[in-house]
C-alpha positions in Angstrom: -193.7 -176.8 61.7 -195.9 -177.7 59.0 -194.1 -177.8 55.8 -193.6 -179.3 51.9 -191.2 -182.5 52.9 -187.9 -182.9 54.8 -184.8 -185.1 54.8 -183.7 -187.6 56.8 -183.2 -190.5 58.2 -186.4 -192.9 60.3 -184.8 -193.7 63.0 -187.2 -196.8 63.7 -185.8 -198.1 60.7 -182.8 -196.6 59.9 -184.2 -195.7 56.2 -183.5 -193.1 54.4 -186.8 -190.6 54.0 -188.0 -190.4 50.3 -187.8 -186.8 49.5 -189.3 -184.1 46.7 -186.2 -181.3 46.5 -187.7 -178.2 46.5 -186.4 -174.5 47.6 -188.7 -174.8 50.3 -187.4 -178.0 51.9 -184.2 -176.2 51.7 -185.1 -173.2 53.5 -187.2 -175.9 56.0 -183.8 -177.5 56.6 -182.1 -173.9 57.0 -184.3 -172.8 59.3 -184.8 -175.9 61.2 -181.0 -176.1 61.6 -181.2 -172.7 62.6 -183.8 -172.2 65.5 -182.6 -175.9 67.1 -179.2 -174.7 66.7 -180.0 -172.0 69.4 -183.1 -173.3 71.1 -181.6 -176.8 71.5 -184.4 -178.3 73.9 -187.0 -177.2 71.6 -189.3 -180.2 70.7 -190.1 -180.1 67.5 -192.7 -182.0 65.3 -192.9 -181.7 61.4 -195.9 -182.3 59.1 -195.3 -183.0 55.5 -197.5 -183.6 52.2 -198.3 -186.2 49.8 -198.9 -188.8 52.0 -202.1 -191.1 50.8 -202.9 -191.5 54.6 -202.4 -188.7 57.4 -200.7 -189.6 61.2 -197.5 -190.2 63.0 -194.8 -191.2 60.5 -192.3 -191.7 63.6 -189.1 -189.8 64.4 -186.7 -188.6 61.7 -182.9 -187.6 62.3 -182.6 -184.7 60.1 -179.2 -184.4 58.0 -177.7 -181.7 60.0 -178.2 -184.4 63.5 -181.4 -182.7 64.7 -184.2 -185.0 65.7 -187.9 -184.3 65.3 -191.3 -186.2 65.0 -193.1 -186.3 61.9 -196.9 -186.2 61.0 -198.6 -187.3 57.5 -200.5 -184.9 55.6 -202.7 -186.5 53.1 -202.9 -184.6 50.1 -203.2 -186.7 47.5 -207.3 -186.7 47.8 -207.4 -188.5 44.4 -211.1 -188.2 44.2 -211.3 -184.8 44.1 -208.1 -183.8 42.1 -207.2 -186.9 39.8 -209.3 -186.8 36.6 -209.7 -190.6 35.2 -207.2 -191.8 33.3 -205.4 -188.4 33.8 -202.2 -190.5 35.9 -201.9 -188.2 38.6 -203.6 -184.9 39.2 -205.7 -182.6 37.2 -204.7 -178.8 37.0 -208.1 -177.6 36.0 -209.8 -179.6 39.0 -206.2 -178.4 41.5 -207.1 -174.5 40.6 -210.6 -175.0 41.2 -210.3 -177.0 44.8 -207.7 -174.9 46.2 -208.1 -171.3 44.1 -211.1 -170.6 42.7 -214.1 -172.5 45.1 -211.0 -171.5 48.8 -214.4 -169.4 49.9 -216.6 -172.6 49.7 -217.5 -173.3 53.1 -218.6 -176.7 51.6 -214.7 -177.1 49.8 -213.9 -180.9 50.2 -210.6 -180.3 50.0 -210.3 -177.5 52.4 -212.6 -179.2 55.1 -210.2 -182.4 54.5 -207.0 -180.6 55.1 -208.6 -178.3 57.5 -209.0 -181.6 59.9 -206.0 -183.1 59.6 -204.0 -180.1 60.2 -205.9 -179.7 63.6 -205.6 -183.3 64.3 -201.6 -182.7 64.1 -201.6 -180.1 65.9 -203.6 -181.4 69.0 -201.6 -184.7 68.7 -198.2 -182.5 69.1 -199.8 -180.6 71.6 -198.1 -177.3 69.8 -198.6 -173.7 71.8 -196.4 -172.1 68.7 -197.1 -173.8 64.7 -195.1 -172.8 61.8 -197.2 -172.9 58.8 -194.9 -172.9 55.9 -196.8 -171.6 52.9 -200.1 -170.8 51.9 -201.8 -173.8 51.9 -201.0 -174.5 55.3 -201.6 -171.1 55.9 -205.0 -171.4 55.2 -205.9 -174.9 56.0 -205.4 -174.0 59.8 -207.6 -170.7 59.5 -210.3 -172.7 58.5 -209.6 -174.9 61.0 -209.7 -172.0 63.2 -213.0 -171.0 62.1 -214.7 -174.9 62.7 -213.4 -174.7 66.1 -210.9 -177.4 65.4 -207.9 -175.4 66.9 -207.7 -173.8 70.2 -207.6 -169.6 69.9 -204.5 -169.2 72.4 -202.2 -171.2 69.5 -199.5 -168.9 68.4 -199.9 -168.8 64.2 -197.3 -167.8 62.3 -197.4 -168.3 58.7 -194.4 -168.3 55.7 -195.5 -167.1 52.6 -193.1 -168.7 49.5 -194.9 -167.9 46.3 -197.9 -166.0 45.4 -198.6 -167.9 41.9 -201.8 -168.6 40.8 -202.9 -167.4 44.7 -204.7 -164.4 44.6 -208.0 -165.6 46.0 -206.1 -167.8 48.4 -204.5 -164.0 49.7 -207.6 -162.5 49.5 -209.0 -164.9 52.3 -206.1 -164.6 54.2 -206.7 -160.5 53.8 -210.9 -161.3 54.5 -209.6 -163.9 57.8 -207.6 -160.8 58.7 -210.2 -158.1 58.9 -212.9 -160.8 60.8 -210.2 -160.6 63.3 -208.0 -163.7 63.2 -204.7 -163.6 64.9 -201.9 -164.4 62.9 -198.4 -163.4 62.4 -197.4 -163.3 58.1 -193.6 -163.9 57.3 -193.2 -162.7 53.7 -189.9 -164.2 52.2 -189.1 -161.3 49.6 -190.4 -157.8 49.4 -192.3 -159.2 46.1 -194.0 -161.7 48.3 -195.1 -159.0 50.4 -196.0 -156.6 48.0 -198.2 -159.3 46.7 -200.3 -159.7 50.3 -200.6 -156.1 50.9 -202.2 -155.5 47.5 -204.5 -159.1 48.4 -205.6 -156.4 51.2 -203.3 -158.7 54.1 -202.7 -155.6 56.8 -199.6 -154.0 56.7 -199.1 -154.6 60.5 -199.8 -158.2 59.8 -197.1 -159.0 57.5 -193.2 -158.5 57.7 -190.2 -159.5 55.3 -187.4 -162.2 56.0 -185.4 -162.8 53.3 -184.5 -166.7 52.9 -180.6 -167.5 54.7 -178.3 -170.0 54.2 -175.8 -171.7 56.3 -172.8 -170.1 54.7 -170.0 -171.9 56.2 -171.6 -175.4 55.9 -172.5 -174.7 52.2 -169.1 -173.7 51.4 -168.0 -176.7 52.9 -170.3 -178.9 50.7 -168.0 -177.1 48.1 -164.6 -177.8 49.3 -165.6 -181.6 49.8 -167.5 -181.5 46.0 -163.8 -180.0 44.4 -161.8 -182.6 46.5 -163.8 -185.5 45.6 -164.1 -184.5 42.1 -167.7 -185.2 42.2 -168.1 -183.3 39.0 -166.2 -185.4 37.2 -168.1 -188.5 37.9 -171.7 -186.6 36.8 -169.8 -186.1 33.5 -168.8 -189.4 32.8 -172.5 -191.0 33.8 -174.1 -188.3 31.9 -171.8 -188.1 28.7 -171.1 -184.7 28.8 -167.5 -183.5 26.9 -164.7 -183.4 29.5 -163.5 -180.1 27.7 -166.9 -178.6 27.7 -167.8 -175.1 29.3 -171.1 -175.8 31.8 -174.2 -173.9 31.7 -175.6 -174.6 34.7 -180.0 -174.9 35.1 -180.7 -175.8 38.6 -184.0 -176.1 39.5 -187.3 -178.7 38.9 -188.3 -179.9 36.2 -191.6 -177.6 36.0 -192.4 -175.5 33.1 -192.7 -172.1 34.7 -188.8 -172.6 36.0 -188.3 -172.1 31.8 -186.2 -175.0 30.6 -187.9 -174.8 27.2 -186.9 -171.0 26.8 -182.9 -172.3 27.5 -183.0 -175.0 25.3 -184.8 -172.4 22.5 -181.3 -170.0 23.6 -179.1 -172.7 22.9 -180.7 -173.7 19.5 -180.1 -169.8 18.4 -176.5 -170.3 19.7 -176.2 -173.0 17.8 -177.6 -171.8 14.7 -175.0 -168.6 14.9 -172.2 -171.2 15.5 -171.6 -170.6 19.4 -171.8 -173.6 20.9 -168.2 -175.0 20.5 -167.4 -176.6 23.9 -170.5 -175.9 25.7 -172.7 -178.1 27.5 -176.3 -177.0 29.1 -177.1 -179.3 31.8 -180.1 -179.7 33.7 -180.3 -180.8 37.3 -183.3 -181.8 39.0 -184.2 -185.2 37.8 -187.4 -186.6 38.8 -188.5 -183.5 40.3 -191.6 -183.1 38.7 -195.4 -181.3 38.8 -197.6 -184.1 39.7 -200.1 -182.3 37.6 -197.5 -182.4 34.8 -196.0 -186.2 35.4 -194.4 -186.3 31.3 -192.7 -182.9 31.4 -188.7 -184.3 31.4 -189.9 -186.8 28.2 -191.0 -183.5 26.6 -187.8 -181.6 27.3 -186.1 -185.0 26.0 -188.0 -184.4 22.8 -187.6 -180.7 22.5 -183.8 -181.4 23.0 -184.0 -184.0 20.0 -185.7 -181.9 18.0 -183.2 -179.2 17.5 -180.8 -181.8 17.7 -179.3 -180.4 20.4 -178.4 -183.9 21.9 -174.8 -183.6 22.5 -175.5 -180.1 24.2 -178.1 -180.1 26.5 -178.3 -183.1 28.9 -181.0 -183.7 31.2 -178.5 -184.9 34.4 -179.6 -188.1 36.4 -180.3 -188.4 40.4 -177.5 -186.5 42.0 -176.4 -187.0 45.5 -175.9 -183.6 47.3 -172.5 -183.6 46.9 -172.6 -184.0 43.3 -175.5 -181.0 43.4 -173.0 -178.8 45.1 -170.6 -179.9 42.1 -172.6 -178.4 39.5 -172.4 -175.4 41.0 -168.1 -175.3 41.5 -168.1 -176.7 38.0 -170.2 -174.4 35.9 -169.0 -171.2 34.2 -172.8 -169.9 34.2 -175.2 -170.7 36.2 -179.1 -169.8 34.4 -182.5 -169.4 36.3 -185.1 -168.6 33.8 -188.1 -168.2 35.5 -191.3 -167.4 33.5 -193.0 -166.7 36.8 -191.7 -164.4 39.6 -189.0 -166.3 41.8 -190.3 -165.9 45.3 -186.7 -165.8 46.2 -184.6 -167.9 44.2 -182.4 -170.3 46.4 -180.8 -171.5 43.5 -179.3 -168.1 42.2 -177.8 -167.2 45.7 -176.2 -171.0 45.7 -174.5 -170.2 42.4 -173.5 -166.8 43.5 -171.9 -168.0 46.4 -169.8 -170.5 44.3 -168.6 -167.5 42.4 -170.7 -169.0 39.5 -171.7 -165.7 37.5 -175.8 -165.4 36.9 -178.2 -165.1 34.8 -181.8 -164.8 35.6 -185.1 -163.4 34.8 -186.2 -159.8 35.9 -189.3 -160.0 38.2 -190.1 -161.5 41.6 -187.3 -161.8 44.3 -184.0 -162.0 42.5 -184.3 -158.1 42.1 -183.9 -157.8 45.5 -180.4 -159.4 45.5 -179.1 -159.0 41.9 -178.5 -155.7 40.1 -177.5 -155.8 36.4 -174.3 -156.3 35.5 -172.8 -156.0 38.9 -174.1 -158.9 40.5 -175.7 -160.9 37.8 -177.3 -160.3 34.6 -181.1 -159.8 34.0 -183.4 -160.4 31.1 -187.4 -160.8 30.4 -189.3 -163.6 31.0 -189.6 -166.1 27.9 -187.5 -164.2 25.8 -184.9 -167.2 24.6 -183.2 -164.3 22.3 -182.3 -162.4 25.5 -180.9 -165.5 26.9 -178.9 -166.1 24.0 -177.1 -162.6 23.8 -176.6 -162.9 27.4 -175.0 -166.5 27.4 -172.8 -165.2 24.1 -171.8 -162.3 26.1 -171.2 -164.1 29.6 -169.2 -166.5 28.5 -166.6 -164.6 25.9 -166.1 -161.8 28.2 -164.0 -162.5 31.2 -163.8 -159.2 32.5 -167.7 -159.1 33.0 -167.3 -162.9 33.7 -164.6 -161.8 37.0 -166.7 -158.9 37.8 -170.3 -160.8 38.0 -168.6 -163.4 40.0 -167.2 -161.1 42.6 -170.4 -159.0 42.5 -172.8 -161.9 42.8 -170.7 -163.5 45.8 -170.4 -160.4 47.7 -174.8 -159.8 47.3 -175.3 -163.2 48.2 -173.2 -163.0 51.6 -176.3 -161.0 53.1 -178.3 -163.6 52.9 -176.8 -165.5 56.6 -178.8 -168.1 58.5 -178.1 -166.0 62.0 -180.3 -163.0 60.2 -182.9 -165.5 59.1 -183.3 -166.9 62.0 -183.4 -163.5 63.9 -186.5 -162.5 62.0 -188.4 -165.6 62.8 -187.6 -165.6 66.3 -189.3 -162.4 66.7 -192.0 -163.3 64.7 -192.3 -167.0 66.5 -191.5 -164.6 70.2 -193.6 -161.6 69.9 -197.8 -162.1 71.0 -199.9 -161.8 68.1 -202.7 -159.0 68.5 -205.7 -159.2 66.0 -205.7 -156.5 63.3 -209.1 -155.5 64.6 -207.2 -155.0 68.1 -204.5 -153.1 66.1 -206.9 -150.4 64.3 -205.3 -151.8 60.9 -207.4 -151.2 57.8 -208.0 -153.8 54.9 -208.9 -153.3 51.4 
């Protein structure tokens, strides 16, 4: 499986893995949990990025007590993507390496991750590789086309967000119609939607929606309540033990909209309802590499307004203090100004009984309809966000009815049905569209 990051422990060391929280190291760890779960003599090795050097990082012992080998992917390659003096990388030079040149058979970048990609998966000695999103995705079919990976390997990819990637789909759609075989797990209908119109073959690509180990996240819960681990974020944090909690969980990236809730809760504020409320912000450290000062800005945006006994920025959390945000919060807001691929964080709220509010594009329509199981409003539109936060939280009969909605939509969304789709994807031979008779755009 070739993926973002994972958790764990080394067990040459018996150190705990440094680890960049994402919802796709989630879903990794679902769906690792998953497939090992029921395939139990599986042998399993995991490449993750950001290394500076690429290799065998030894064996990890995941949190859920599966062990796997890992593998290094650098992707760092500071002397393509850092600009000097920049601190970390450059977004103009990231879009051009890995969007706007992909087609470059020349590509540094590509060629770079093309090779170690291939080297991994020789070393692991892998008939079946998991390529979890499109990066990966499209290292190893240009890999594929330098003859650096054998033909009979069984590819199937996991698309997790189409941002910013339409020239990346359209080689995937031009790989397709030159023939390569290749198996394309979409993880909404959006996602999906997004590939076919790239001009990816229909027959190619097939939806699983993102699951969730339901029983063990409830759990996560009922130890978060019983440890009061919600109380303790409050008292490091300074947040008002009588305050209602708004709940933000997600990176600290702009496009997951922090600015747009902290411009809601200055218009609150301004109309004088904010009395007992507290906005907090999860996801510390958890930042865009090409964007390393993003958290001081929210710092300063929240100063600004002087919203500094309102909104708090939250420090490290373990995960049971994570799963405490969600059983403490009265709302819980996603507000995306890009399409949510799926939106892990909305169905963890939902399941908590934590009532919803999110943005109206990308994968959350396919689990949340207005005002049954969550409420929906336009992308950067703070205004919207403010009438729905006024209304969500002084009316407890659409409070009780969202809650009950939102659990009951976010039920479907079980690990066994994950991991059915991806064993018939990871099962079933791959034919090459050409074989197939499928058309491309």
């Amino acid at each position: 499986m070739c993926t973002y990051d994972v958790r764990g422990t080394l067990l040459d060391t018996g150190v705990a893995k440094p680890v960049r929280e994402t919802g796709l190291v989630t879903h990794t760890h679902q769906l690792l949990h998953g497939l090992l779960t029921r395939h139990p003599r599986t042998r399993m090795t995991v490449t993750y990025t950001g290394a500076e050097v690429a290799g065998f990082d030894g064996r990890l012992r995941t949190p859920e007590g599966h062990v796997v080998e890992l593998q290094q992917v650098a992707t760092r390659l500071p002397q393509y993507l850092n600009a000097p003096g920049a601190g970390g990388k450059c977004a103009q030079r990231v879009r051009h390496f890995y969007e706007e040149t992909v087609e470059d058979p020349a590509n540094p970048v590509w060629r770079a991750l093309a090779g170690q990609y291939a080297l991994a998966i020789r070393s692991a000695a892998a008939p079946v590789v998991l390529l979890q999103n499109t990066n990966p995705i499209v290292a190893v079919l240009k890999a594929h086309q330098l003859g650096l990976v054998d033909t009979d390997v069984h590819l199937v990819g996991v698309v997790h967000d189409a941002a910013e990637a339409e020239s990346r789909f359209c080689y995937l759609a031009r790989r397709a119609a030159e023939g390569a075989a290749m198996r394309l797990i979409a993880v909404s209908d959006a996602i999906r939607t997004g590939l076919l119109r790239a001009g990816v073959p229909d027959s190619m690509v097939q939806t699983v929606h993102n699951g969730l180990d339901l029983s063990g996240f409830r759990e996560r819960l009922r130890r978060a309540r019983a440890e009061e681990a919600f109380a303790r974020v409050r008292a490091r944090n300074g947040i008002p033990g009588d305050a209602r909690i708004v709940l933000v969980s997600a990176r600290r990236v702009a496009w997951k909209g922090h600015e747009d809730v902290i411009d809601a809760a200055r218009l609150l504020k301004e109309r004088g309802l904010l009395e007992k409320v507290a906005f907090v912000f999860n996801g510390a450290g958890l930042v865009d590499s090409r964007a390393p000062h993003y958290e001081e800005d929210l710092a300063r945006a929240i100063t600004r307004w002087g919203l500094e006994e309102t909104v708090f920025l939250l420090d490290d959390l373990n995960p049971t203090e994570v799963a405490s945000c969600y059983a403490a919060a009265d709302v819980a807001v996603l507000a995306s100004r890009e399409p949510e691929p799926f939106g892990y964080a909305n169905i963890e709220a939902m399941l908590a009984g934590t009532p919803v509010i999110t943005t109206g594009h990308g994968g959350p329509l396919e689990y949340i309809s207005h005002r049954t199981s969550g409420l929906l409003i336009p992308p950067r539109d703070p205004a919207a966000l403010a009438d729905a936060l006024k209304e969500l939280l002084h009316d407890a009969a659409l409070h009780a009815r969202l809650s009950e909605g939102g659990q009951r939509s976010a039920e479907r969304f079980t690990l066994d049905a994950m991991v059915d789709g991806y064993e018939a994807a990871l099962t079933v031979p791959v034919a090459s569209p050409l074989l197939e008779g499928s058309s491309t755009r």
